[in-house]
Wavefront OBJ file of the C-alpha trace (Angstrom):
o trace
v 86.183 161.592 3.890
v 85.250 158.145 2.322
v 86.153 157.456 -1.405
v 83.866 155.531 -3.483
v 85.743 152.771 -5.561
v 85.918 153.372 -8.603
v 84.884 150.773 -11.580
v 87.605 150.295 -14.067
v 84.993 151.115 -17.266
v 84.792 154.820 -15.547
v 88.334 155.712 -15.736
v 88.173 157.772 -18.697
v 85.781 160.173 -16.819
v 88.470 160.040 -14.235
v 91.920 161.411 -13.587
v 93.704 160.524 -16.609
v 96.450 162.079 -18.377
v 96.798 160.764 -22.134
v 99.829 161.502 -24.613
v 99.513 161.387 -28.107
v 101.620 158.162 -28.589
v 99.002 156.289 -26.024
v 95.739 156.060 -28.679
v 97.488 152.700 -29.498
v 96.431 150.820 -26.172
v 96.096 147.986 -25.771
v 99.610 147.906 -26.977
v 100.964 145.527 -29.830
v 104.742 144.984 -31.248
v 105.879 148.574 -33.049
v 109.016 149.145 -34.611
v 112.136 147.719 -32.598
v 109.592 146.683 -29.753
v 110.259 142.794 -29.239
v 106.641 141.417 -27.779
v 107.394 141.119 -24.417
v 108.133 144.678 -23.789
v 104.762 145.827 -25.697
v 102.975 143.919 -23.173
v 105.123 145.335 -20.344
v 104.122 148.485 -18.270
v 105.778 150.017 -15.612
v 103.884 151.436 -12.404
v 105.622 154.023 -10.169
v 105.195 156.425 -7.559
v 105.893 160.148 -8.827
v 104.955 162.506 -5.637
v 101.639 161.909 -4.661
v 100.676 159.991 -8.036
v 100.740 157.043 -9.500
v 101.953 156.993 -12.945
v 101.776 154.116 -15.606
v 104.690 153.700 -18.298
v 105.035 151.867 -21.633
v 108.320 149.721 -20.399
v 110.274 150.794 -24.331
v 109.821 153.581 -25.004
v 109.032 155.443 -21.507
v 106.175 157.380 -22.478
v 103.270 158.398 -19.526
v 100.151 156.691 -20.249
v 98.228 157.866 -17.355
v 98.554 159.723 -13.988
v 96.636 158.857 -10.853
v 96.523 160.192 -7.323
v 94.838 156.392 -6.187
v 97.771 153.807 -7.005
v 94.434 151.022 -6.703
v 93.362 152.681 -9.736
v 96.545 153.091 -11.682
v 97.454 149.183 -10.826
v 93.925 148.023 -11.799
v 94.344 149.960 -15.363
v 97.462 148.654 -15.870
v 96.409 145.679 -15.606
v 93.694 145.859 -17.246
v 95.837 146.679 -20.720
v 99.070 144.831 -20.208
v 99.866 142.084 -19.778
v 102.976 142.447 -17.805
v 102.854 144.691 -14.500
v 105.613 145.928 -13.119
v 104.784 147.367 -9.454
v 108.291 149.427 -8.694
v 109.498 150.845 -5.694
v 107.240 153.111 -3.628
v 104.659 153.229 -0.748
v 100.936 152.829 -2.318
v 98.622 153.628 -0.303
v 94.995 152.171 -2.235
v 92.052 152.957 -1.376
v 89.915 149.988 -1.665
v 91.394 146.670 -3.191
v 93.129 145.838 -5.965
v 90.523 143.766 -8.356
v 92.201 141.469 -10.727
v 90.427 142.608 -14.127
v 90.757 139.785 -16.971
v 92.585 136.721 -16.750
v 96.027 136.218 -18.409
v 97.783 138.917 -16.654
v 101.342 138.780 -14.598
v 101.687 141.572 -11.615
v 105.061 141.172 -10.577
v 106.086 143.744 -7.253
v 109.074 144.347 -6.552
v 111.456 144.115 -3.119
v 111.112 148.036 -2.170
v 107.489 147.941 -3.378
v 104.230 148.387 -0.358
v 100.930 147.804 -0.171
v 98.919 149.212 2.401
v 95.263 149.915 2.450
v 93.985 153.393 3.623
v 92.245 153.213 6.674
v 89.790 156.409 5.850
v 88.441 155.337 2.969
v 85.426 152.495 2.320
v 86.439 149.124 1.360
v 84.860 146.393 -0.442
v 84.829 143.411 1.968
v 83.867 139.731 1.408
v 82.610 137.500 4.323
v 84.317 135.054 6.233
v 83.212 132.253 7.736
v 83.645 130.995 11.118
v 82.182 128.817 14.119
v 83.174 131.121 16.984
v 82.251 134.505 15.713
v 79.823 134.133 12.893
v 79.746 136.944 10.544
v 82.265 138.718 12.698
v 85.109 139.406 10.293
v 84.712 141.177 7.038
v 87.870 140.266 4.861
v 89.504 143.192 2.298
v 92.176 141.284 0.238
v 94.497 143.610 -0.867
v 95.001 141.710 -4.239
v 91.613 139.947 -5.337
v 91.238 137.637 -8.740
v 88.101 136.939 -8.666
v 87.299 134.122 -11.133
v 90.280 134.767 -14.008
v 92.331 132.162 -15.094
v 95.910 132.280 -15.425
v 96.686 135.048 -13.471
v 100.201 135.330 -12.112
v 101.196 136.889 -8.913
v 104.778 137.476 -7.779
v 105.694 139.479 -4.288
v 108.965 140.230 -3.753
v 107.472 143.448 -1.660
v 105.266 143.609 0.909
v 101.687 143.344 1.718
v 101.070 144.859 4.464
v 98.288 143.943 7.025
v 95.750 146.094 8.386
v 93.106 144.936 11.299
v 90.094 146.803 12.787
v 88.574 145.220 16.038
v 85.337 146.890 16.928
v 84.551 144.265 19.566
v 81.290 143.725 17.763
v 82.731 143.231 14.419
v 85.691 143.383 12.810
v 87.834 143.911 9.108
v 90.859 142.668 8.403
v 93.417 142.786 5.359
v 94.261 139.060 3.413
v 97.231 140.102 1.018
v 95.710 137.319 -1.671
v 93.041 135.604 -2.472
v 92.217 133.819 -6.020
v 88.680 133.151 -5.480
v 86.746 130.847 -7.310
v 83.334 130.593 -6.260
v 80.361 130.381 -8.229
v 76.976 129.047 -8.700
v 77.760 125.819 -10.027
v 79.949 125.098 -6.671
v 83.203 124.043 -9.134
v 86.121 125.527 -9.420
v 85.585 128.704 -10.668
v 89.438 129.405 -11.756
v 91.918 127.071 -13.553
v 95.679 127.678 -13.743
v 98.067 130.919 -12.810
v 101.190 130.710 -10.322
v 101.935 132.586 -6.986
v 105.299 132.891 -6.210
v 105.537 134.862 -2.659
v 109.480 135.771 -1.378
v 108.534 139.005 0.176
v 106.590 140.104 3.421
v 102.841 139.337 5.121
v 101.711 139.144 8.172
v 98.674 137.613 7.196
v 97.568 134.280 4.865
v 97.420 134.186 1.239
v 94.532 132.218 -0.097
v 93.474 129.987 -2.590
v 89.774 129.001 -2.851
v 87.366 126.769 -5.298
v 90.609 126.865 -8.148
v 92.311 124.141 -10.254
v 95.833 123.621 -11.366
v 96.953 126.738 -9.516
v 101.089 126.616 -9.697
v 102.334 128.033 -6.120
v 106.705 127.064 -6.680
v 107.334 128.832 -3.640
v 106.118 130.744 -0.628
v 108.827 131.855 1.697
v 107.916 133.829 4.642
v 109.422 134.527 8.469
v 106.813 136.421 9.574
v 105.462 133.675 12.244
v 102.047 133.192 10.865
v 98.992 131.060 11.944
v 99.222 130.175 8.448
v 101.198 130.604 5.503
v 99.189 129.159 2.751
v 95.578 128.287 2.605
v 93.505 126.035 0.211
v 89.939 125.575 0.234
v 87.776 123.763 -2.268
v 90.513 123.451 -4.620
v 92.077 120.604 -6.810
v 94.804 119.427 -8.600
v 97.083 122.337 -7.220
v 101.261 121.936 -6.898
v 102.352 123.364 -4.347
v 106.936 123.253 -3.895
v 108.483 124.801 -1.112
v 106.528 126.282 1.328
v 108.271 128.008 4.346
v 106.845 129.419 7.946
v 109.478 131.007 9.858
v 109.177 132.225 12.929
v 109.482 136.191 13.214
v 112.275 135.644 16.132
v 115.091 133.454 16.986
v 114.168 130.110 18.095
v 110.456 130.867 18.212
v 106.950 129.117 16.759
v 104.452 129.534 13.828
v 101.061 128.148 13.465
v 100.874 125.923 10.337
v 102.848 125.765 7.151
v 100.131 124.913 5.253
v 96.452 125.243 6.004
v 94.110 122.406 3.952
v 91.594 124.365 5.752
v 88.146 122.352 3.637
v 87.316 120.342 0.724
v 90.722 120.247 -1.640
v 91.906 117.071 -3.647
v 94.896 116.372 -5.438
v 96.708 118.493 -3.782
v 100.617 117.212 -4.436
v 103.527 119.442 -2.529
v 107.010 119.290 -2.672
v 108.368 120.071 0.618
v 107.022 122.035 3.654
v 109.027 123.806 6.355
v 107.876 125.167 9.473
v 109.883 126.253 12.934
v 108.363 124.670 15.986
v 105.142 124.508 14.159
v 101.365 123.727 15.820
v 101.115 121.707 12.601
v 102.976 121.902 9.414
v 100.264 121.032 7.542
v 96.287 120.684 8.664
v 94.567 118.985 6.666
v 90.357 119.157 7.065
v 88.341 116.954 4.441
v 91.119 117.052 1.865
v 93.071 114.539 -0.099
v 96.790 115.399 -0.393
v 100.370 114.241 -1.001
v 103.647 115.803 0.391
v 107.094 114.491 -0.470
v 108.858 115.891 2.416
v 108.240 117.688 5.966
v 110.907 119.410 7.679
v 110.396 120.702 10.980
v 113.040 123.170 12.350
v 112.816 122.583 16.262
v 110.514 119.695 17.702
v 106.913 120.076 16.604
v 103.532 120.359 18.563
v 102.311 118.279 15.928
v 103.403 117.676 12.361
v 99.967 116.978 11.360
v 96.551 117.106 11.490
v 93.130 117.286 10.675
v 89.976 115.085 10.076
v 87.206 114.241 7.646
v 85.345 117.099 8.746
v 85.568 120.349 8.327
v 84.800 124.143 8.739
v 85.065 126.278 5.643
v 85.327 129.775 5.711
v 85.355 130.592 1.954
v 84.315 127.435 -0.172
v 81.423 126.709 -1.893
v 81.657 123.076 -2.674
v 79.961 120.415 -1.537
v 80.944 118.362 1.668
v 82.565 115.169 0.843
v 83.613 113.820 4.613
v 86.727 112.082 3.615
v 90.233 112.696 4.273
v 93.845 111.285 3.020
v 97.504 112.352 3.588
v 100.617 110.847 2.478
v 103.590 112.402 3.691
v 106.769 110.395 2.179
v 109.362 111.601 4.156
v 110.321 113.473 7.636
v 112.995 115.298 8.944
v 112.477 116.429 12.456
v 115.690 118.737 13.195
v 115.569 118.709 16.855
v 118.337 120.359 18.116
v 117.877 123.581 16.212
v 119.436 126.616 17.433
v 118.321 128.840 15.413
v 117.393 128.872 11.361
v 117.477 132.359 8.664
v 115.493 132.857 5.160
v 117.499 134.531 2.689
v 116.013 135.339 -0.461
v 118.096 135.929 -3.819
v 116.428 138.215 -6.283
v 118.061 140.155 -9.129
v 117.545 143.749 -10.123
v 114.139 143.435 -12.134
v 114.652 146.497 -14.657
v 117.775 144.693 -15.499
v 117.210 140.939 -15.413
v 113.735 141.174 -17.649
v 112.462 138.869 -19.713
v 113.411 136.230 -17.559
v 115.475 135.717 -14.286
v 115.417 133.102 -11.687
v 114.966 134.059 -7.729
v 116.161 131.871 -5.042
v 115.119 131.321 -1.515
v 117.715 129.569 1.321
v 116.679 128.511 4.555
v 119.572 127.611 6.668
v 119.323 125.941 9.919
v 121.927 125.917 13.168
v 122.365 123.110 14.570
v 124.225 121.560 17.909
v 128.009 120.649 17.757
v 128.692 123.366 14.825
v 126.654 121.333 12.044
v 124.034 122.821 9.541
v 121.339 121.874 7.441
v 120.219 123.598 4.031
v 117.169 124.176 2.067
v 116.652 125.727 -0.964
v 114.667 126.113 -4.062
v 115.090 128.438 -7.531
v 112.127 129.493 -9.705
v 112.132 130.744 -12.482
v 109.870 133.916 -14.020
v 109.351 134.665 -17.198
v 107.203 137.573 -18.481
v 104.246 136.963 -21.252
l 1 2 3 4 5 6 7 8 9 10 11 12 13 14 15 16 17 18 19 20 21 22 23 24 25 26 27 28 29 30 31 32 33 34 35 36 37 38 39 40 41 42 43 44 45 46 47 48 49 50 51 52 53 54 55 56 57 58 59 60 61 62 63 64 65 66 67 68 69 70 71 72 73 74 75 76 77 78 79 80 81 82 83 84 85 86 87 88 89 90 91 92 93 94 95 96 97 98 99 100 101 102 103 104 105 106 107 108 109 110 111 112 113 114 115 116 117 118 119 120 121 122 123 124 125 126 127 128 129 130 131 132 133 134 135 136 137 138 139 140 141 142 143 144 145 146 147 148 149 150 151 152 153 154 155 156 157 158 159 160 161 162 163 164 165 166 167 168 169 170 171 172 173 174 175 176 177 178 179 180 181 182 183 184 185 186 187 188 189 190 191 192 193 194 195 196 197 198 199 200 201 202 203 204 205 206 207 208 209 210 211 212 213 214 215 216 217 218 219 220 221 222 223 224 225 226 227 228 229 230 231 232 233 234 235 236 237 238 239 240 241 242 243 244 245 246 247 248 249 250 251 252 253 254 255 256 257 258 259 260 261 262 263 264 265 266 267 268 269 270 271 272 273 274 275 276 277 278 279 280 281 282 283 284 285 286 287 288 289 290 291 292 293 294 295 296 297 298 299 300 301 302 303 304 305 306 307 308 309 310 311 312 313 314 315 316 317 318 319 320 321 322 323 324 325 326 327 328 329 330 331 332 333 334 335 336 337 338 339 340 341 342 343 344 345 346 347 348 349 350 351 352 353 354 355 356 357 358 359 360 361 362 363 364 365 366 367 368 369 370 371 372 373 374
């Protein structure tokens, strides 16, 4: 049976459960309340629903059997979401549904989209199947600025091969695009130290904050820009899913970005740590974990598969400085990430790569963010 999706302005005719202490929402500082907690919610699985919490005190502010909807509401009136523990299984994607909003999930948290249910796709472009793929993201922020994303869970990938079309899962995409071809999103911060098998995007945005993507799932790609400027990008990390295996590229400058400054990029026995197609970029350091295929690449052309701006035909990368760590044996992500319930309003997470190397020596990489809520 195929589910409609549901717009968030119907929910009220929908499956809601209301308590007399919820005619306040949007919520605002009460009593003891300090503000952060009044813009905090809580999202859980109860059963076979998806329930929605004031963080202090715990009251139910509405019951769901689709978690999509539940998240999208809870968004959509905090400004702090807390995804906690549980297997949600969403219908159709999660739409991002004002800007200024923080969805945090945590480490036991998973997202997977139901395969018997429709979806609301967006097109992807490409040169040797065009109009082949239709692309669900799983998260979707369409046009809102400062939206914050943090995954200490996992996104999990879904792929549907019909041989004469296909749909796959992206976990993320901020996505920009708009009429005037500019950048149709400016600020918000991804943070990713939990699981994908698939890329997380970033197209036609400014001034996007990404600290820190950590993964060792192996992927073509960890992060992708298109059409975007100005971003910072710090430690991004593509580990391969076994030992001593390869990934694809760190990061993908797939089309069109400028002023695109990152920190350091690591990648295990990479195609290319970074690509970089009709883009202008900086990197202070590359680290390559086994010899590389290449450490980079790209040229002044390019083929976009998202982007909306206008072809500019030039290309620049500076990469500062190298560290080619040929005689790896074998290398290990390990995140560091406190209880959430207890650590709130603000706790830093930590992500370690360490590398084995020949004759009993070691290298180590690290990097510490820190998130604070609204």
């Amino acid at each position: 049976m195929l589910t409609p999706r549901i717009p968030i302005q119907n929910l009220l005719s929908w499956m809601i459960v209301w308590t007399a202490t919820t005619t306040s929402f949007p919520m605002t500082t009460q009593g003891s309340q300090s503000g952060w907690q009044a813009r905090t919610v809580l999202v859980s699985k109860q059963g076979d629903n998806t329930v929605v919490q004031s963080f202090a005190p715990r009251r139910k502010l509405l019951i769901s059997a689709d978690p999509q909807v539940a998240i999208e509401w809870a968004l959509a009136h905090a400004a702090n979401t807390l995804l906690l523990a549980g297997h949600y299984l969403i219908n159709d994607r999660i739409d991002i549904p004002r800007p200024g909003v923080t969805l945090i999930i945590e480490q036991e948290a998973k997202i997977e989209l139901n395969a018997t249910t429709s979806h609301t796709s967006i097109g992807f472009g490409s040169n040797r199947k065009p109009g082949y793929w239709q692309i669900v993201p799983l998260i979707y922020n369409e046009g809102h600025h400062d939206v914050e994303i943090i995954l200490f869970g996992t996104l999990t990938h879904s792929l549907w091969d019909k041989k004469t079309s296909g749909k796959q899962t992206f976990p993320l995409i901020f996505d920009g695009r708009n009429e005037e071809k500019k950048c149709g999103i400016t600020g918000g911060r991804i943070v990713i130290l939990g699981s994908s098998q698939q890329s997380f995007w970033i197209v036609d945005s400014k001034a996007v904050d990404v600290p820190l993507v950590a993964l060792d799932t192996g992927l073509d790609a960890a992060l992708v820009l298109e059409g975007s400027e100005d971003c910072r990008l710090g430690m991004i990390t593509n580990l391969a899913r076994i030992k001593n295996g390869e990934t694809g590229e760190t990061v993908d400058l797939n089309s069109r970005n400028r002023g695109i400054h990152i920190e350091r990029l690591i990648g295990e026995r990479s195609f290319e740590i970074i690509d970089c197609n009709e883009s202008h970029a900086s990197v202070d350091t590359i680290v390559s974990i086994g010899v590389p295929r290449k450490l980079t690449g790209g040229e002044a052309q390019s083929g976009p598969r998202f982007t909306s701006r206008q072809s500019h035909l030039t290309r620049s990368l500076e990469v500062r400085n190298t560290l080619i760590l040929g005689d790896a044996t074998g290398a290990k992500l390990t995140p560091t990430i406190p209880p959430l319930l207890k650590s709130l309003p603000r706790f830093s997470v930590n992500a370690i790569v360490d590398v084995d190397l020949t004759k009993g020596q070691s290298a180590r990489f690290q990097k510490t963010v820190e998130i604070k809520l609204r």
